[in-house]
C-alpha positions as CSV (number, residue, x, y, z in Angstrom):
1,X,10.5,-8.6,9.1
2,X,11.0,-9.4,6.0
3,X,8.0,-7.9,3.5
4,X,6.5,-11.0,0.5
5,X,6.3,-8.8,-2.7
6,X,4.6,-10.8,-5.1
7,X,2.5,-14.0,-5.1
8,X,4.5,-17.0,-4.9
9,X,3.6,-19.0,-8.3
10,X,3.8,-22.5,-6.1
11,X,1.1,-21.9,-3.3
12,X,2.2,-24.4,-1.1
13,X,5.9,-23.0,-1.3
14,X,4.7,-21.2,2.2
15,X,7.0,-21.6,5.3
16,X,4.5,-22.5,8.4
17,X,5.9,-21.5,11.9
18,X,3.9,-23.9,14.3
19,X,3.3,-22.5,18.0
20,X,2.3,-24.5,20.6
21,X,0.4,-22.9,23.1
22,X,0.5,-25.8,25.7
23,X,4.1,-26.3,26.2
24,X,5.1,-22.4,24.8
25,X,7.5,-23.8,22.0
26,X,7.8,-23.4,18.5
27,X,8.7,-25.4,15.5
28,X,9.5,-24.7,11.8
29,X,7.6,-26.4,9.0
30,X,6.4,-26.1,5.6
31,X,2.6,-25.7,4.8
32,X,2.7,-28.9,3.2
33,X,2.9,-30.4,6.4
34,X,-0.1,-29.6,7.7
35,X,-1.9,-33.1,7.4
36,X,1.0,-34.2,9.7
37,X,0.5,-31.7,12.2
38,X,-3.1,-32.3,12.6
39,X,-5.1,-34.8,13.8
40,X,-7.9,-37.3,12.5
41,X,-10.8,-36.1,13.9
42,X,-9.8,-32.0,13.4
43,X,-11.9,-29.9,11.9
44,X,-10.3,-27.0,9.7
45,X,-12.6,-24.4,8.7
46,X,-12.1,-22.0,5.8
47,X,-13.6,-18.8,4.7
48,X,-14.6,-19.2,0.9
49,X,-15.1,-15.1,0.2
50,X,-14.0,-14.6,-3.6
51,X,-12.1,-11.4,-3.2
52,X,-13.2,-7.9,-5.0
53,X,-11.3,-5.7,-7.1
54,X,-12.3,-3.1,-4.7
55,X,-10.0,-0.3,-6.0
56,X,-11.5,1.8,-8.2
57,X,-9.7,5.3,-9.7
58,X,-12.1,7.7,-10.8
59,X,-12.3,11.3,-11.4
60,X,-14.7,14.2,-9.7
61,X,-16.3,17.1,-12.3
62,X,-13.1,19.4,-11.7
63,X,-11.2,16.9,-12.9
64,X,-9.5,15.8,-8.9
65,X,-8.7,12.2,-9.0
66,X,-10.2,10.1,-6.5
67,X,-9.3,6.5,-6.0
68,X,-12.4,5.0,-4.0
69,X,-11.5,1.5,-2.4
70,X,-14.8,-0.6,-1.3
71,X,-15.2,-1.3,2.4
72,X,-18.3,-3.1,2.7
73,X,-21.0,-3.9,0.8
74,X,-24.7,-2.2,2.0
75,X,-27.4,-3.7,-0.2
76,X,-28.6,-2.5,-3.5
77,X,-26.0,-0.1,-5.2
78,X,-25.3,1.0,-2.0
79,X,-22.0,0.4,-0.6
80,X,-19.4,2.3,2.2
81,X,-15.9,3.1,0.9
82,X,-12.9,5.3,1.8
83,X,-11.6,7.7,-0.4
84,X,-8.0,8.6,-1.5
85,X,-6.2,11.2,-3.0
86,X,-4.4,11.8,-6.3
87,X,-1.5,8.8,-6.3
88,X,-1.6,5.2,-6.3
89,X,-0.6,1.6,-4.6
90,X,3.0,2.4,-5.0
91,X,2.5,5.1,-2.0
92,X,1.9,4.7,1.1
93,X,-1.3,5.1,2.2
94,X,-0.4,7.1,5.3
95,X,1.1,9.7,2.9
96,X,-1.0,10.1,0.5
97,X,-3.1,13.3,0.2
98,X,-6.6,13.3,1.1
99,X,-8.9,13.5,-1.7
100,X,-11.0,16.7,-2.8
101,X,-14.7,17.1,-3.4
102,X,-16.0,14.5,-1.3
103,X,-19.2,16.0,-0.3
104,X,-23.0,14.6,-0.4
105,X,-23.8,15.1,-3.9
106,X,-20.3,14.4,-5.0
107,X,-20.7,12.4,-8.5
108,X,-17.4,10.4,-8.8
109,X,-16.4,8.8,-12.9
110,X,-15.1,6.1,-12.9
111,X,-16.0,5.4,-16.8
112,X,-18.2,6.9,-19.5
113,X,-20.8,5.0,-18.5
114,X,-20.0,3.8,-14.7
115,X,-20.2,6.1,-11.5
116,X,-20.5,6.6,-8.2
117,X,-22.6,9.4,-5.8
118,X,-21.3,10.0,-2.6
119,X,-25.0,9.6,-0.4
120,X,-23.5,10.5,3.1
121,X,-19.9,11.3,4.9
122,X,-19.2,9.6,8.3
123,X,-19.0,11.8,11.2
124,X,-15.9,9.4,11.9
125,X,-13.7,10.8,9.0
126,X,-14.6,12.7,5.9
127,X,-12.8,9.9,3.9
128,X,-15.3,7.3,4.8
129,X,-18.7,7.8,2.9
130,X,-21.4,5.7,1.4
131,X,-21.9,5.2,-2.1
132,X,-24.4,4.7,-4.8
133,X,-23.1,3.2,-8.0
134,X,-24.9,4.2,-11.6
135,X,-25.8,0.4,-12.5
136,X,-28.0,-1.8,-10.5
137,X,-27.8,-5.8,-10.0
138,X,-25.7,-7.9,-12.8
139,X,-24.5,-4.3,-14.4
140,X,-23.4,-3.0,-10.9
141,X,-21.1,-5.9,-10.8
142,X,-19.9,-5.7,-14.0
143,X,-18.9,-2.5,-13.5
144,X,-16.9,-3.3,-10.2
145,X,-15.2,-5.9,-12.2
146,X,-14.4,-4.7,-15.4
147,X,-12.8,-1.0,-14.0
148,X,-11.7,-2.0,-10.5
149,X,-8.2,-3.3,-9.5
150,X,-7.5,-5.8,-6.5
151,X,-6.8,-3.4,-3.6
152,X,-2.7,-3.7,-2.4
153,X,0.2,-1.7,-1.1
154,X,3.5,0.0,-1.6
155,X,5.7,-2.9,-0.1
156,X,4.3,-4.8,-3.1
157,X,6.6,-5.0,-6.5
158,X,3.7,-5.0,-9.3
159,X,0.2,-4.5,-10.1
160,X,-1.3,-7.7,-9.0
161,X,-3.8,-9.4,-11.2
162,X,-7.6,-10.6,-10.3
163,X,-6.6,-14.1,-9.8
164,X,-3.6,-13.9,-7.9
165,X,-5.7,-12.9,-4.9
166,X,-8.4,-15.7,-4.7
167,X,-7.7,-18.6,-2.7
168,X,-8.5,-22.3,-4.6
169,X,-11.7,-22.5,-2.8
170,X,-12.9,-18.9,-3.5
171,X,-17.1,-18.8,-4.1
172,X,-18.8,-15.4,-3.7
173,X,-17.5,-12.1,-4.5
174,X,-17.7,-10.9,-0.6
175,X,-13.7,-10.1,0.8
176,X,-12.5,-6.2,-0.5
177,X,-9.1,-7.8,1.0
178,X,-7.9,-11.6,0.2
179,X,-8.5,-13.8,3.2
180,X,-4.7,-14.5,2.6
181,X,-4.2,-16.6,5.8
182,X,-6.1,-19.8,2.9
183,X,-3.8,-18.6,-0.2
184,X,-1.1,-21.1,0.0
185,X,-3.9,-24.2,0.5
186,X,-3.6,-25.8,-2.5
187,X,-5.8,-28.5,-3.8
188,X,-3.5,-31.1,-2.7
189,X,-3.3,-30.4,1.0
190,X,-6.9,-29.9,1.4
191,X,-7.1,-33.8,-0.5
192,X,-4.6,-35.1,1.2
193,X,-6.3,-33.4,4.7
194,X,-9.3,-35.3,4.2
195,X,-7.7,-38.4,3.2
196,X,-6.1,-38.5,6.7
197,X,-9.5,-37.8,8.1
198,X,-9.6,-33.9,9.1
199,X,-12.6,-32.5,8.0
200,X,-12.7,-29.1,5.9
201,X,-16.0,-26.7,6.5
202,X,-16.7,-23.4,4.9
203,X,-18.2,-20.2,5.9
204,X,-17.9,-16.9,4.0
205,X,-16.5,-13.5,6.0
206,X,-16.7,-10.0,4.1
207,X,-12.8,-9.8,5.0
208,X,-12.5,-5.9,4.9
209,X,-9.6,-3.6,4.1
210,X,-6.5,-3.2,6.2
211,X,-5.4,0.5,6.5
212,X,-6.9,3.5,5.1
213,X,-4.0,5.7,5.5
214,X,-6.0,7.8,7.8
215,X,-4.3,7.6,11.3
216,X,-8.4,7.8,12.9
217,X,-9.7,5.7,10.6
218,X,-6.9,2.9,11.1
219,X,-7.5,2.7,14.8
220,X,-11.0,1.7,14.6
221,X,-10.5,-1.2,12.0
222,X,-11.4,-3.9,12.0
223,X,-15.0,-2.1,10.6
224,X,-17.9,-4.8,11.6
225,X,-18.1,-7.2,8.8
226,X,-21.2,-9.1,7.5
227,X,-20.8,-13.4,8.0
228,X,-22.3,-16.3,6.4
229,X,-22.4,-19.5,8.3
230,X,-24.2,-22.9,6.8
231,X,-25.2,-25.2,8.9
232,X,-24.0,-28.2,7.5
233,X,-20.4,-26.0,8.9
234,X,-22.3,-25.4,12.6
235,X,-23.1,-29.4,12.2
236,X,-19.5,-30.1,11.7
237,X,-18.2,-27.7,14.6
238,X,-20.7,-29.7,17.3
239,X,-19.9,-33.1,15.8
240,X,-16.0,-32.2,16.4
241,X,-16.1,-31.0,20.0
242,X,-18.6,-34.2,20.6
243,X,-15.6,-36.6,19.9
244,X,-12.8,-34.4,21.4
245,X,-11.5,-33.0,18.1
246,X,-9.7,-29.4,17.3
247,X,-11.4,-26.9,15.4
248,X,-9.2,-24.8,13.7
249,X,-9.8,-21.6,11.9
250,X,-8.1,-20.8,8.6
251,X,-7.3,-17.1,8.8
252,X,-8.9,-14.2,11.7
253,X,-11.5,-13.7,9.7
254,X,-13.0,-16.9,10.4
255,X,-12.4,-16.4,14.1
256,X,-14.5,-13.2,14.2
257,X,-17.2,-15.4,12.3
258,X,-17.2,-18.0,14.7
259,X,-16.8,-16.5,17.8
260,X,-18.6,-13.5,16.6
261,X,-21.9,-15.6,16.2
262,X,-21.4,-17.6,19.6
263,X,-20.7,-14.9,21.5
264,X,-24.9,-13.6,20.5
265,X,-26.0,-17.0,20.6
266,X,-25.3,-18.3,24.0
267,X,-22.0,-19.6,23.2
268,X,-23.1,-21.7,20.5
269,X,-22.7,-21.3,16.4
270,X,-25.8,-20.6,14.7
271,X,-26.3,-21.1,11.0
272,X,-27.0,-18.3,8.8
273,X,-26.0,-14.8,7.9
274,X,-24.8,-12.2,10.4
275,X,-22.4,-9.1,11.3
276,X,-19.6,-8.8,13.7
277,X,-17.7,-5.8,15.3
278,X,-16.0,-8.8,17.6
279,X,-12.7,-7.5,19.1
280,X,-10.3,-10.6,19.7
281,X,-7.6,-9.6,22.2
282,X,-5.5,-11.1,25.1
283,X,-8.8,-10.7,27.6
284,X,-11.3,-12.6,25.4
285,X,-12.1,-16.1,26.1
286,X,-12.4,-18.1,23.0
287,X,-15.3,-20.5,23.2
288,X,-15.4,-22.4,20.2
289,X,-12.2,-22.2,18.0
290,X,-8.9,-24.0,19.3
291,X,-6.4,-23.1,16.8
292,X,-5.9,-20.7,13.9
293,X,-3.8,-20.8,10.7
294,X,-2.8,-17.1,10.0
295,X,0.0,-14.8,8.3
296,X,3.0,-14.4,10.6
297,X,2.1,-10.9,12.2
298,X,4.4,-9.0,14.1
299,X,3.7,-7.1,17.5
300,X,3.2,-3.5,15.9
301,X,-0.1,-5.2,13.5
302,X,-3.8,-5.2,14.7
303,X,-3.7,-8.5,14.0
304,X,-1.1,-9.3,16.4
305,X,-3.7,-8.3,19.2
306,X,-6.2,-11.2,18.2
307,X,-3.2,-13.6,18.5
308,X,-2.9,-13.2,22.1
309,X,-6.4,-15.2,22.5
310,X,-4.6,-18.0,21.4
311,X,-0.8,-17.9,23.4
312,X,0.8,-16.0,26.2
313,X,2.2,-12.7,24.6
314,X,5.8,-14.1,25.5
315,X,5.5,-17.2,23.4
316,X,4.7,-15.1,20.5
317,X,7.0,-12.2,20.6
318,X,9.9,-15.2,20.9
319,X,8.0,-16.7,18.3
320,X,8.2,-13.5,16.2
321,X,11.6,-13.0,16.5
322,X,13.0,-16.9,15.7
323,X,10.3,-15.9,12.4
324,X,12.1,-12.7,11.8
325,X,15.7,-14.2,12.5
326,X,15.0,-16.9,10.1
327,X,13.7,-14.5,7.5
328,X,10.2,-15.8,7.4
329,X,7.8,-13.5,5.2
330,X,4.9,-11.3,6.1
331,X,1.7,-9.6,5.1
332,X,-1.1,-11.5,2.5
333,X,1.8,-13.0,0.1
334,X,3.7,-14.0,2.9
335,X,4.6,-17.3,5.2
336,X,2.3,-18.9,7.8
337,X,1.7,-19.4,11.6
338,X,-0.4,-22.2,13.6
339,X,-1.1,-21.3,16.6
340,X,-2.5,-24.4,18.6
341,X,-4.4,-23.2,21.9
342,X,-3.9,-24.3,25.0
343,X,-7.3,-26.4,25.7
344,X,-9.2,-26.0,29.1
């Protein structure tokens, strides 16, 4: 398949691949037709996480370069990271080198007046280690944002800028990856949505980082991520399923959110904030969420795993190859799936 290199400048240019779980059929569309496709009553929930520039190059005191890329964020200064070798974007993280001079104690530049101390190495991989950044609070921030770069890859054509990663709704700097299923949601569908009577509900998801280029490392992701859910969103969720409505998730991340908080809370949603090391795969039983809107994924992705909740694995490899026949585009800059579950 077919590999989007750069934003689109028209958000809602997106090609939409509609899969029905029910009858095991699919259907090309555009993303603008998404009001269409749903129904009064729907609920579609989105994940409002401004995305990070959580790629930061800095330097040790023997002069290695390091590129640190945030993972999550710990409290404090305090955050976990991976760290890279001498290179950039343009190569592949599976080949590049690791980096030198990772240890506890490790004092990484990243300007004159802006580092980070490496507090502790995972026993996981030496690459993954918690951090302490020089500033606290407001400065600690304004560090991240005035020397760090939007985190991307080498299928990519440029460097991408701060704002071509943030979907129209983005709110708190939470997601070190763009929740990239919501990108190509412009303003006017979400209008037009609610003027044909779907709701639209937020949550925020820490959407973390999607390789690490260590082979380890990779096969544990997704890392748990922290949630926030409101409850005027749980309100929503209830009041849908009350009168036989669709709730449909905008992206995985909102998935693990969702299910992640019903799954310690008795099967129901429960406002506030959380964390989630949910595994979605063919043998989980999804309990609240009844459709998703995600980035067309193809068998060999992580993500493609958490797809099977939704439809038989033989709908969506079929499905994934009429997308890769019609040259439908993948990864965060790419076209769109919705997957519609088959309802009990």
């Amino acid at each position: 398949m077919i590999a989007a290199k750069q934003p689109s400048a028209i958000r809602d240019a997106a090609r939409m691949l509609v899969v029905d779980a029910r009858t095991r059929s699919f259907k090309d569309f555009t993303v603008s037709d998404l009001p269409d496709l749903l129904s009064p009553g729907d609920l579609l929930v989105v994940n409002d996480a401004a995305t990070l520039p959580a790629s930061l190059p800095s330097r040790t005191s023997s002069g290695a370069n390091v590129e640190i890329r945030l993972v999550n964020y710990l409290g404090g200064s305090d955050w976990r990271a991976v760290s890279m070798g001498a290179g950039d974007w343009r190569t592949p993280t599976e080949l590049r080198d690791p980096p030198e001079n990772v240890a506890v104690g490790t004092v990484l530049a990243i300007a004159d007046t802006f580092s980070a101390e490496i507090i502790s190495v995972s026993a996981e991989s030496d690459r993954l280690v918690n951090l302490r950044f020089s500033r606290t609070g407001p400065e600690m921030w304004s560090g991240i944002y005035a020397y760090g770069k939007p985190i991307q890859y080498s299928y990519l054509k440029d460097d991408l800028a701060a704002w071509s990663v943030q979907t129209v709704y983005a709110s708190r700097p939470w997601a070190v990856e763009m929740p990239s299923a919501g990108r190509p949601l412009s303003w006017q569908i979400l209008l037009e949505l609610k003027r044909r009577g779907i709701r639209i509900a937020r949550l925020t998801h820490a959407a973390g980082i999607s390789a690490t280029g260590d082979e380890d490392l990779d096969a544990a992701l997704p890392f748990a991520e922290r949630f926030e859910i409101p409850e005027e969103t749980v309100k929503a969720i209830e009041a849908t399923h009350e009168r036989g409505g669709r709730v449909i998730a905008v992206g995985t991340t909102v998935v693990r959110a969702i299910e992640g908080s019903a799954r310690g809370h008795n099967a129901h949603v429960a406002a506030g904030a959380g964390e989630t090391d949910l595994v979605i795969d063919r043998k989980f039983r999804l309990r609240i969420v009844d459709g998703i809107l995600t980035g067309v994924h193809d068998p060999a992705q992580s993500h493609f795993r958490l797809l099977r909740a939704f439809a038989d694995e033989t709908t969506l490899r079929s499905a994934w190859r009429h997308a890769t026949d019609e040259g439908y585009l993948c990864h965060e800059f790419g076209d769109l799936c919705l997957i519609l579950a088959e309802r009990g």
